[in-house]
C-alpha positions in Angstrom: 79.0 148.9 134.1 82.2 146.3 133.7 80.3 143.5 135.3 77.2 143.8 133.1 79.8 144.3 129.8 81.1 140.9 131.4 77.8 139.2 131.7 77.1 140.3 128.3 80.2 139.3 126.5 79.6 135.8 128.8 76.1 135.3 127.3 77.3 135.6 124.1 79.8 132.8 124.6 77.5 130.1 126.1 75.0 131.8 123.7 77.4 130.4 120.6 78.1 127.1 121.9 74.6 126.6 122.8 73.7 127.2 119.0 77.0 125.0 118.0 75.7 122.0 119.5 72.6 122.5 118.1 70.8 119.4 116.1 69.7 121.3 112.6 67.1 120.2 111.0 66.8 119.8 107.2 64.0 122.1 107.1 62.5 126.0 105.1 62.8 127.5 109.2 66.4 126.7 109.2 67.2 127.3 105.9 64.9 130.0 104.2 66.5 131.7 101.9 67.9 128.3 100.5 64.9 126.9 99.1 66.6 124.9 95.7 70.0 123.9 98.2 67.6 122.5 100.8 65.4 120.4 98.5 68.7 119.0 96.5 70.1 117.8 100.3 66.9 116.6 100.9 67.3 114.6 98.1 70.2 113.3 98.3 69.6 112.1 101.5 66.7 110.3 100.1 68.4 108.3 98.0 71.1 107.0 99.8 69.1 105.8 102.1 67.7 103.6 99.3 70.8 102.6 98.7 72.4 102.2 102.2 69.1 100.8 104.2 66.9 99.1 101.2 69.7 97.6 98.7 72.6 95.7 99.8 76.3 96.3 98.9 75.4 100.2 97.8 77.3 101.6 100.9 79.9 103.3 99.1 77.3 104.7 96.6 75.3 106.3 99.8 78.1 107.7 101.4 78.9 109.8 98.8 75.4 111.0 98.4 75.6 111.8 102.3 78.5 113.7 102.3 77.0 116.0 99.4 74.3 116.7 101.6 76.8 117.3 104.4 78.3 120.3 102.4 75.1 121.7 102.8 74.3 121.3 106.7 76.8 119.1 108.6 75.5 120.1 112.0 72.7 117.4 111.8 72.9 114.5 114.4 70.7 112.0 111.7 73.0 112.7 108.8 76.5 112.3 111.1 75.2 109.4 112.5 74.3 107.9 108.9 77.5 109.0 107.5 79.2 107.5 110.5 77.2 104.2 109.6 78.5 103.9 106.4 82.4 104.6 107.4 81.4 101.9 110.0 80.4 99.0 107.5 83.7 100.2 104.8 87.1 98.8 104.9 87.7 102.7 106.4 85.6 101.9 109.4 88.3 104.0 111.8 86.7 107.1 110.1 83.5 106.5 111.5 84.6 108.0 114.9 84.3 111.6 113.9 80.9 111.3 112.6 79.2 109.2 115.4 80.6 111.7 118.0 79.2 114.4 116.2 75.9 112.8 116.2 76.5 111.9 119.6 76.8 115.6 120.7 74.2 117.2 118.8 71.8 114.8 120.0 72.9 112.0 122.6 69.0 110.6 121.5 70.2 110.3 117.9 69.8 106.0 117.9 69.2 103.6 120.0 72.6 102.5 119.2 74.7 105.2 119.1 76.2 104.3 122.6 77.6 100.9 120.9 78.3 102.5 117.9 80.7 105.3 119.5 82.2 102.3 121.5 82.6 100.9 118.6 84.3 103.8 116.7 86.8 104.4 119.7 87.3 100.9 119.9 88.7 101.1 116.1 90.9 104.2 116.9 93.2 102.2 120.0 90.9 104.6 122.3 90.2 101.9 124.9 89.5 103.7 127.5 86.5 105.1 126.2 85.4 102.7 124.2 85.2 100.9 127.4 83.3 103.6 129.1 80.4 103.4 126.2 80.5 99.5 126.1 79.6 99.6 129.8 77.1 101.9 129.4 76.0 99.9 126.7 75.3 96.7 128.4 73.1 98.1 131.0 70.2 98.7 128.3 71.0 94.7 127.1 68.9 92.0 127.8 69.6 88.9 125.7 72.3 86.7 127.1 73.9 86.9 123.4 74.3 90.0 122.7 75.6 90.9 126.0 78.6 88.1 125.6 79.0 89.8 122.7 80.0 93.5 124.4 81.5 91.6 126.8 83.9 90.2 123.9 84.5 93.8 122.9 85.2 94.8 126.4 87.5 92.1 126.3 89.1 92.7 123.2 89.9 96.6 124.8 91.8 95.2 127.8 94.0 93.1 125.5 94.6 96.0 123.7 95.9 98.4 126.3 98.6 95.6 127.1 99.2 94.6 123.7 100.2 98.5 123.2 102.5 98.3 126.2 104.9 96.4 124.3 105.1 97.2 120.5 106.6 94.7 118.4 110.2 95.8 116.4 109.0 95.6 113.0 108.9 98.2 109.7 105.8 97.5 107.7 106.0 99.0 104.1 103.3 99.0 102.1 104.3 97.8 98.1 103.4 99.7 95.9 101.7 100.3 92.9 103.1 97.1 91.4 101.1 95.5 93.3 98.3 97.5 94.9 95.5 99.1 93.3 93.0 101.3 94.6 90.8 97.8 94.6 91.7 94.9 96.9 94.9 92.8 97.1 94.8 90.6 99.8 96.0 86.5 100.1 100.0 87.4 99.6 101.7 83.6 99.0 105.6 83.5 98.9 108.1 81.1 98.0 110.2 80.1 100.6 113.1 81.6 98.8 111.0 84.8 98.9 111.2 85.1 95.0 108.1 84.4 93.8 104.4 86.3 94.9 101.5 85.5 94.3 98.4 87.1 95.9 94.5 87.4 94.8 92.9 91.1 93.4 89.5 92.3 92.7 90.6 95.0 90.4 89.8 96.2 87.5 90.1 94.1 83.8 89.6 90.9 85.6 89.2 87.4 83.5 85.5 88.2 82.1 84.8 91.6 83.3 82.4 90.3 85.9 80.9 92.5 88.7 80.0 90.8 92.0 76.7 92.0 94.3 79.3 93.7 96.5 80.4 96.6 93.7 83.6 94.3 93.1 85.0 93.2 90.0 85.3 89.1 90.2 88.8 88.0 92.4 91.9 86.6 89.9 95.1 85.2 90.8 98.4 87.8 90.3 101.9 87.2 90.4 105.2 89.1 90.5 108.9 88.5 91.1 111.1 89.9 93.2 113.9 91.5 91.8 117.2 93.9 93.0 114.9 96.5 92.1 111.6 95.4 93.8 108.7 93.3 93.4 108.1 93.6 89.3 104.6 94.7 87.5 102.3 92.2 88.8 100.7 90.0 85.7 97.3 87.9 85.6 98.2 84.3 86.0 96.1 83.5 83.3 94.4 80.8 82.3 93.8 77.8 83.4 93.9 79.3 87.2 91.7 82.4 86.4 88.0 82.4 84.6 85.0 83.7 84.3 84.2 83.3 88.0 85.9 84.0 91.6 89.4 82.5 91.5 91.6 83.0 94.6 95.4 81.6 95.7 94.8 80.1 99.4 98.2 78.4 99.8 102.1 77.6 98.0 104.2 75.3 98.7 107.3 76.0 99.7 109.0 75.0 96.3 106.7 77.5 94.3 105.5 74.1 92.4 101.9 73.9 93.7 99.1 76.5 94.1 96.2 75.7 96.3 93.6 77.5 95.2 90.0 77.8 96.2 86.5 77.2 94.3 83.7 77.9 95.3 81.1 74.8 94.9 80.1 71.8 97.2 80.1 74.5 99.6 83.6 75.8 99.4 86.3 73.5 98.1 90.4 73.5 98.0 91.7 72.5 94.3 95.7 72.4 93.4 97.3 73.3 90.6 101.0 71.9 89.1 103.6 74.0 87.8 105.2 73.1 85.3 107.7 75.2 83.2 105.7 78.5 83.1 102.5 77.2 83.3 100.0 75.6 85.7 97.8 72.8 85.2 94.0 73.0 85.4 93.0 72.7 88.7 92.0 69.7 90.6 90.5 68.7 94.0 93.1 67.7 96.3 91.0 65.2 98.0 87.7 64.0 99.2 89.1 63.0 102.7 90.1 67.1 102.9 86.7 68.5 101.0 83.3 67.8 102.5 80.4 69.8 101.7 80.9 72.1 104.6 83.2 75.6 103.9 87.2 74.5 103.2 89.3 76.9 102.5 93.3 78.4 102.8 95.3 75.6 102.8 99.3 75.2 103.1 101.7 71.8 102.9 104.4 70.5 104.9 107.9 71.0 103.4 108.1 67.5 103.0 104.5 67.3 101.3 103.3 64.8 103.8 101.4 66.3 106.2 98.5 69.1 104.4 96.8 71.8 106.9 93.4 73.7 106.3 90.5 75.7 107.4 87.1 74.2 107.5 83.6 75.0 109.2 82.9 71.3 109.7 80.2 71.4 112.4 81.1 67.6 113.3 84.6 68.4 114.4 84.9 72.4 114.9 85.4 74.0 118.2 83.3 76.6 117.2 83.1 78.2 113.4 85.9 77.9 111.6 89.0 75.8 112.8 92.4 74.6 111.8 92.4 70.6 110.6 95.5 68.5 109.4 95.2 65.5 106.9 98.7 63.6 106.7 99.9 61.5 102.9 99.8 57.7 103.1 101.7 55.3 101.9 99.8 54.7 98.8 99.2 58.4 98.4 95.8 59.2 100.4 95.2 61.8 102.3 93.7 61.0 105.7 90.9 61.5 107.4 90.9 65.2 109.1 92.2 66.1 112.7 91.1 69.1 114.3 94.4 70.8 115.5 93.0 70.9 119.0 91.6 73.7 121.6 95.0 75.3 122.5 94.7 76.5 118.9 91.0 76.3 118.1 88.4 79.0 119.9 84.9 78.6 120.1 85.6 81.5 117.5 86.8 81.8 113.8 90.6 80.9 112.8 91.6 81.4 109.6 94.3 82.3 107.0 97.1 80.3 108.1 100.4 79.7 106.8 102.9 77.1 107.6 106.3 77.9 108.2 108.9 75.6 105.9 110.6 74.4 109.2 107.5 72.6 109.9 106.9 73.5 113.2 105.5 76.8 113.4 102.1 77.6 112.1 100.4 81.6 111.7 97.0 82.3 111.4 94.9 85.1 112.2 92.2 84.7 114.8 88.9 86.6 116.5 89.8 84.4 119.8 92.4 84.5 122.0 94.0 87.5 123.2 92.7 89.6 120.2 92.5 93.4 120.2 89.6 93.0 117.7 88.8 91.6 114.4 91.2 89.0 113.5 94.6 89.2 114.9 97.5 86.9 113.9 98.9 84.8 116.2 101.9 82.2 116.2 102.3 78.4 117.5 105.0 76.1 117.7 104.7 72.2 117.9 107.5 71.0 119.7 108.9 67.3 119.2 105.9 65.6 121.0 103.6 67.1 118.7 102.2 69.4 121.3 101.3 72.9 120.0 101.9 76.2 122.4 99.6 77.9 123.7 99.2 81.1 120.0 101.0 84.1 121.0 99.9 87.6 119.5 102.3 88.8 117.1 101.4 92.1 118.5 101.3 96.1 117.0 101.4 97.6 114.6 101.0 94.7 112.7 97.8 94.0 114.3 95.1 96.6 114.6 91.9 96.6 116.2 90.4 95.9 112.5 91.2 92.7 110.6 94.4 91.6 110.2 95.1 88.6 107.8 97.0 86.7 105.0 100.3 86.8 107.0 103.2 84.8 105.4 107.3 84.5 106.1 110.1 83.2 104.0 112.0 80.5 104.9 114.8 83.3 106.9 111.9 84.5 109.4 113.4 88.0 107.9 110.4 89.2 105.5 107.0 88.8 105.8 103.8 89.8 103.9 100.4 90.4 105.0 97.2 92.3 104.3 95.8 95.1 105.7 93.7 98.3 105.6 95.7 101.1 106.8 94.8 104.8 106.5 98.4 105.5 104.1 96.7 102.2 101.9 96.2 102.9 98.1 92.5 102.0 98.3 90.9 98.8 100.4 93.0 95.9 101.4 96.6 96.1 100.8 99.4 93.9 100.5 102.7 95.0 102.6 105.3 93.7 103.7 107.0 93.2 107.2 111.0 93.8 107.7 111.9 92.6 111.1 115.6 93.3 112.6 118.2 90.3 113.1 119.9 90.2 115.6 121.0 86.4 116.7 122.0 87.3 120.4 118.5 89.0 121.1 116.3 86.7 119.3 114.3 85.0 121.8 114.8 81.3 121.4 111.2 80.6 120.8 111.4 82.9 117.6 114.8 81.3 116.0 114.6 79.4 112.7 116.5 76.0 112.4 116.2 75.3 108.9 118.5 75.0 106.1 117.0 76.3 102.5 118.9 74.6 99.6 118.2 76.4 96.4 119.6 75.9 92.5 119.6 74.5 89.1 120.1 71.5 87.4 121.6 71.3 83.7 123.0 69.3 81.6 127.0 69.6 82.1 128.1 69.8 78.5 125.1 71.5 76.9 124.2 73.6 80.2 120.6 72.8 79.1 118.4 72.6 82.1 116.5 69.3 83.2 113.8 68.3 84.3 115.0 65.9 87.3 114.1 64.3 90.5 115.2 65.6 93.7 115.1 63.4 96.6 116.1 64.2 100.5 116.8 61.3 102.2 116.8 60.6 105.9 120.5 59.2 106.1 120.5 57.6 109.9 116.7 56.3 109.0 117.6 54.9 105.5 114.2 56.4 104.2 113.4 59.1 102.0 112.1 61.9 103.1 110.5 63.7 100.3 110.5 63.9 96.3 110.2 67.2 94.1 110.8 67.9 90.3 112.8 70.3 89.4 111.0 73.1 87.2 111.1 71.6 83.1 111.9 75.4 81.8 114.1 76.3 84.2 115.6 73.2 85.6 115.2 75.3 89.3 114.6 73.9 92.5 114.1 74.7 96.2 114.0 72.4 99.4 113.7 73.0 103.0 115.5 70.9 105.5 114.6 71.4 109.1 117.3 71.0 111.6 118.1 67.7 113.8 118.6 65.1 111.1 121.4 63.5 108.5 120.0 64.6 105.1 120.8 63.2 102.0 120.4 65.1 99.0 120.1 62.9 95.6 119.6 64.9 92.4 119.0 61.4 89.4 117.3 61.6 85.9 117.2 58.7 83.5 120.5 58.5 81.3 122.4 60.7 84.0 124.7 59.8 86.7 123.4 60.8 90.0 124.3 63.9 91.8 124.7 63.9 95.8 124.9 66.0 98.8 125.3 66.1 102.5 123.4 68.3 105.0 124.4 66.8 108.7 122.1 69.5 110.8 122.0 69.6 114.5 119.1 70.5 116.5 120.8 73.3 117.0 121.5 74.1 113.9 120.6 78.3 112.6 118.6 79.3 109.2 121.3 79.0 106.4 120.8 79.5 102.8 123.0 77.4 100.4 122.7 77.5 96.4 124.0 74.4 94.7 124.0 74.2 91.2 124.1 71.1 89.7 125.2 69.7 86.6 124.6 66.2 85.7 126.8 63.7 83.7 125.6 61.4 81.2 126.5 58.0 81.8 129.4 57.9 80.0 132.9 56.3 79.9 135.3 58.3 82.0 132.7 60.4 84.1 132.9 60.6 87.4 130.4 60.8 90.7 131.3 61.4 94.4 129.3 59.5 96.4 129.0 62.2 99.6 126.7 60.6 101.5 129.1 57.2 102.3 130.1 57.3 105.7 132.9 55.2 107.6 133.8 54.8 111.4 136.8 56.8 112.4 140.0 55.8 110.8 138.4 52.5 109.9 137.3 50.8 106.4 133.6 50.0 108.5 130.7 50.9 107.1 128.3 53.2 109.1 124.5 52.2 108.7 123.5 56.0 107.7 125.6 55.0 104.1 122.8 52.5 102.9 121.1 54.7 101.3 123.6 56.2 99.0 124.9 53.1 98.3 121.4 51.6 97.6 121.5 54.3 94.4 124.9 53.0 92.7 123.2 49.8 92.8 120.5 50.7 91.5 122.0 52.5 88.6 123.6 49.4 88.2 120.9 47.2 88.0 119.4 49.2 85.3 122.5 49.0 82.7 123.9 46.1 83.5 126.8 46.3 80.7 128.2 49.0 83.2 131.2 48.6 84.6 132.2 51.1 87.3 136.1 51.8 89.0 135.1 52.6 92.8 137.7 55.1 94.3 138.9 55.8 98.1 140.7 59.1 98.5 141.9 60.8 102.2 143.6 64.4 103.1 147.0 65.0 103.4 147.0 63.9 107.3 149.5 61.1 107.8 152.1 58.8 105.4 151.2 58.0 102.3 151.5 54.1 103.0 149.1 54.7 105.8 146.9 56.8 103.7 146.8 54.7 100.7 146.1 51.3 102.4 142.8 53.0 104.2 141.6 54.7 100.7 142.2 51.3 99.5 140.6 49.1 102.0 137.7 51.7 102.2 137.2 51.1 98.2 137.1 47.5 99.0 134.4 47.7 101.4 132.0 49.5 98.9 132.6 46.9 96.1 131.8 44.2 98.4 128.6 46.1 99.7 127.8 46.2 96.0 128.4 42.4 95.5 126.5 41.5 98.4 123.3 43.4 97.2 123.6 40.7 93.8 126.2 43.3 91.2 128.4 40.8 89.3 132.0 41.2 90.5 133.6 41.3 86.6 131.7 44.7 86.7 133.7 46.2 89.9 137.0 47.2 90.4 138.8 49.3 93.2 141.4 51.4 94.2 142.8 53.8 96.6 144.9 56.9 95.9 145.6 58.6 99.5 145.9 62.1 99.1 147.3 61.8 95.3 144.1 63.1 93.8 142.6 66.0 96.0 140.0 68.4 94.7 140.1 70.7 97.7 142.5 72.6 99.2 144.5 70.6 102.2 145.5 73.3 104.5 141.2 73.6 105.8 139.3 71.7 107.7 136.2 72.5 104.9 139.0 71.6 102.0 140.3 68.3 104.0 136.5 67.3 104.4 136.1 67.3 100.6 139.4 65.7 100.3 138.2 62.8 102.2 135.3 61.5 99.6 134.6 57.7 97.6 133.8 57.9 94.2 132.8 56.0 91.2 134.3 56.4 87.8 132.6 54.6 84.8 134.9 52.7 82.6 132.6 51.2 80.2 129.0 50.4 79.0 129.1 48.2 76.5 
């Protein structure tokens, strides 16, 4: 009697399971006594396979017609497998998995493709394993060479993620909020190097014109916001001249904030640049033919010294495969040069784009479907070292990339924020901008992920009205005599930002017409660590009784010689002089507090001496030029430091008339 009771209860069991896993039909046998339920489903599914199958860009549309049907039955292996279609070909594609594996078990028979698919689907949920198991099984139905190079990619793509995983990168990844993400897309973040300044493209609602696109998307525009002690503010339209009626998207920033590369699409895809200046940017204008060809160019960044210009670019004539990373470099007469792929360590037979140049110069990011990628596009980093060799890209690992797409990544100048976008099940709605906040911590940093830069920031105003100017910054190579590069400072705000990689004597010369120049030194070793220095300056008219100290003048030790790296400073006096030649200037050696004040006063002296004669040599009348040394008499630094002893030791020239 027990064991019958026990077969019973048994057949029961494998009798409910049996009738779980059953594929239901949408039919009057299944569902008779919901005749009006049954024809609205039947409906439904209808029409979104209009819209999924027979019109493009309607996916989102269908899917919700779908799951309306899938209130009323969801134990049908056609409708999972549809709705797993749709997750599949939506920026939520890791949602697919539950739906195809539905399918999958109410019907193994439900498409041809469902094997692929469900590899597909694990694939996108870090299940490797499995996905690996349905990939293989996969390929055995394959016949075209193509397509199964393709699975083997995915394969591929598995492995790398299983060891990727092994080793998850330190990093907290916060997503930014509502100031800046909608429940449309934000993707292309672009940050000053200062990390005060972001501007990033959206495709949300009340774009410039109103326009919808084919893909259900309102037209992209250009946003920015500023980063205050509170957080990034409200982000703002850019307005106009950058955005219009059409598509109008950021693809690169210099380092200063004072040019936007933006991207238009005609001729195929072209790269424009825009000028800042005060609050608003100029219209828009192709940065060169040598760059934009009638091939697909697109994301573009500039070296910190605006010399050397990197891009992305589908040119079939010089790509490794798709599209591949290029650099143009400035002549001497201001022309871009003719484009240089950046060579197969870098370039895949695959697509690289999105990249980002790092203000030290050296390292460039940008996302990839080649290499050691999980899947999608990952983001990788190289670094050119001094022969102009570039490493072999390294995979900047999980969580901050994903078996989906994983783009846009860009760094300040400190290496200690980053931004990026991503979709990411906690997102507010497709892409999302977020940003990246890795730990420091100097004695563990590998050596190969250490930033040797110096970031000099500021403004420049007028010293007696505090007005700010509009002036010319220029960082000179001291030991080359050559100048390195030229910005303008901001004509509203009089603000400025330069980078200066480690491993050189920099100059830093701050001139505008009617002013007395302003200098600075910055004597980096190779060796040198990211440091970030604000320097406001305030500029003198030329005027009788102002002063300048000339820091970049250097002389050997304990000697009135010259050194060669002082030319170019000097160069500057003469040139002011030059250009009012009523001037007449008092030039002034001073020392610290070390030694006699004999000693001290013939060196400051004889040092003085040495500058006026440089001047006379270079053709200044010597009625215009007088000297004098003053030892320690005159300090403007503390004398019991080494830093305050340092400024002690200084030339200067005082103005005594100019008329």
């Amino acid at each position: 009697m027990m064991k019958n009771l026990l077969l019973f209860f048994v057949s029961i069991i494998v009798g409910f399971a049996a009738y779980s896993q059953n594929d239901i039909a949408f039919s009057k046998r299944n569902f008779p006594n919901q005749p009006n339920e049954l024809s609205i489903a039947k409906k439904q599914i209808k029409n979104a396979n209009i819209l999924v199958y027979n019109e493009t860009n309607r996916i989102e549309e269908g899917l919700k017609l779908y799951m309306k049907a899938y209130e009323f039955n969801p134990n049908n292996a056609d409708l999972n497998f549809k709705i797993g279609y749709c997750y599949y070909n939506t920026t939520q594609k890791y949602d697919c998995l539950e739906y195809f594996l539905k399918a999958y078990e109410l019907n193994q028979k439900v498409d041809k493709k469902i094997k692929f698919y469900l590899a597909r689907a694990y694939h996108l949920n870090y299940k490797f394993d499995e996905a690996i198991k349905f990939y293989s099984e996969f390929i055995t139905e394959l016949k075209s060479v193509e397509e199964i190079d393709n699975i083997n990619k995915y394969i591929t793509e598995c492995r790398n993620g299983k060891e990727i995983l092994k080793d998850t990168t330190k990093v907290e990844i916060i997503n930014l909020g509502k100031n800046i993400n909608t429940e449309y897309r934000e993707y292309g973040p672009m940050i000053t190097a200062d990390g005060s300044k972001l501007y990033f493209t959206s495709r949300r609602k009340g774009s410039t014109g109103g326009k919808i696109a084919g893909d259900g998307m309102y037209y992209e525009d250009i946003y920015e916001s500023t980063k205050t002690e509170t957080g990034w503010t409200k982000a703002r339209s850019v307005g106009s001249p950058l955005n219009s009626k059409l598509h109008d998207a950021v693809v690169g920033l210099s380092p200063d904030g004072q040019s936007l590369f933006v991207y238009v699409d005609q001729n195929g895809g072209d790269i424009y640049v825009s000028k800042l200046r005060g609050s608003r940017w100029s219209k828009p204008e192709s940065i060169s033919e040598s760059i934009n060809s009638k091939y697909h160019e697109s994301s573009a960044c500039i070296s910190y010294d605006n010399k050397t210009m990197y891009f992305i670019s589908d040119n079939p004539e010089l790509s490794h495969g798709g599209r591949d990373i290029f650099y143009s470099t400035l002549d001497r007469d201001g022309n871009w040069s003719a484009p240089t792929n950046l060579g197969p360590v870098v370039n895949t037979k695959y697509d690289e784009v999105d990249l980002f140049l790092h203000p030290d110069g050296r390292t460039v990011y940008f996302s990839s479907k080649g290499h050691n990628t999980m899947g999608g596009y990952d983001i990788f980093k190289t670094i050119k070292d001094k022969n102009g060799n570039w490493s072999t890209p390294v995979n900047l690992g999980y969580p901050i990339n994903t078996p989906l797409d994983d783009a846009f990544f860009v760094t300040t100048a400190s290496g200690k924020t980053a931004y990026f976008a991503s979709v990411r099940p906690e997102g507010m709605g497709f892409h999302d901008i977020y940003e990246l906040r890795f730990p420091q911590d100097e004695e563990t940093t590998p050596e190969e992920d250490k930033i040797f830069l110096t970031l000099v920031k500021g403004v420049v105003t007028d010293k007696v009205t505090s007005f700010p100017l509009e002036a010319f910054v220029e960082i000179i190579d001291n030991n080359a005599n050559e100048i390195v590069a030229t910005f303008v400072t901001n004509s509203q705000t009089g603000a400025y930002i330069v980078n200066l990689p480690s491993g050189k004597n920099y100059g830093l010369n701050v001139n505008k017409d009617g002013y007395l120049f302003h200098s600075e030194n910055f004597n980096l070793a190779d060796t040198s660590a990211y440091q970030e220095i604000t320097i406001d300056i305030e500029l003198q008219r030329i005027e009788v009784g102002t002063t300048v100290v000339l820091k970049n003048i250097f002389f050997d030790y304990d000697k009135a010689t010259l050194r060669p790296e002082s030319s170019a400073e000097l160069d500057r006096v003469v040139n002011i002089l030059a250009k009012q030649p009523k001037l007449k200037i008092e030039i002034s050696g001073h020392t610290d507090n070390k030694g006699g004040l004999a000693y001290n006063k013939e060196l400051s002296k004889s040092r003085a001496k040495t500058v006026v004669d440089y001047f006379i040599d270079k053709g200044i009348e010597k009625d215009r030029l007088t000297y004098e040394g003053y030892a320690y008499e005159k300090p403007i630094a503390d004398n019991d430091t080494d830093e305050g002893r340092q400024l002690n030791r200084r030339v200067e020239f005082k103005v005594l008339s100019n008329d």
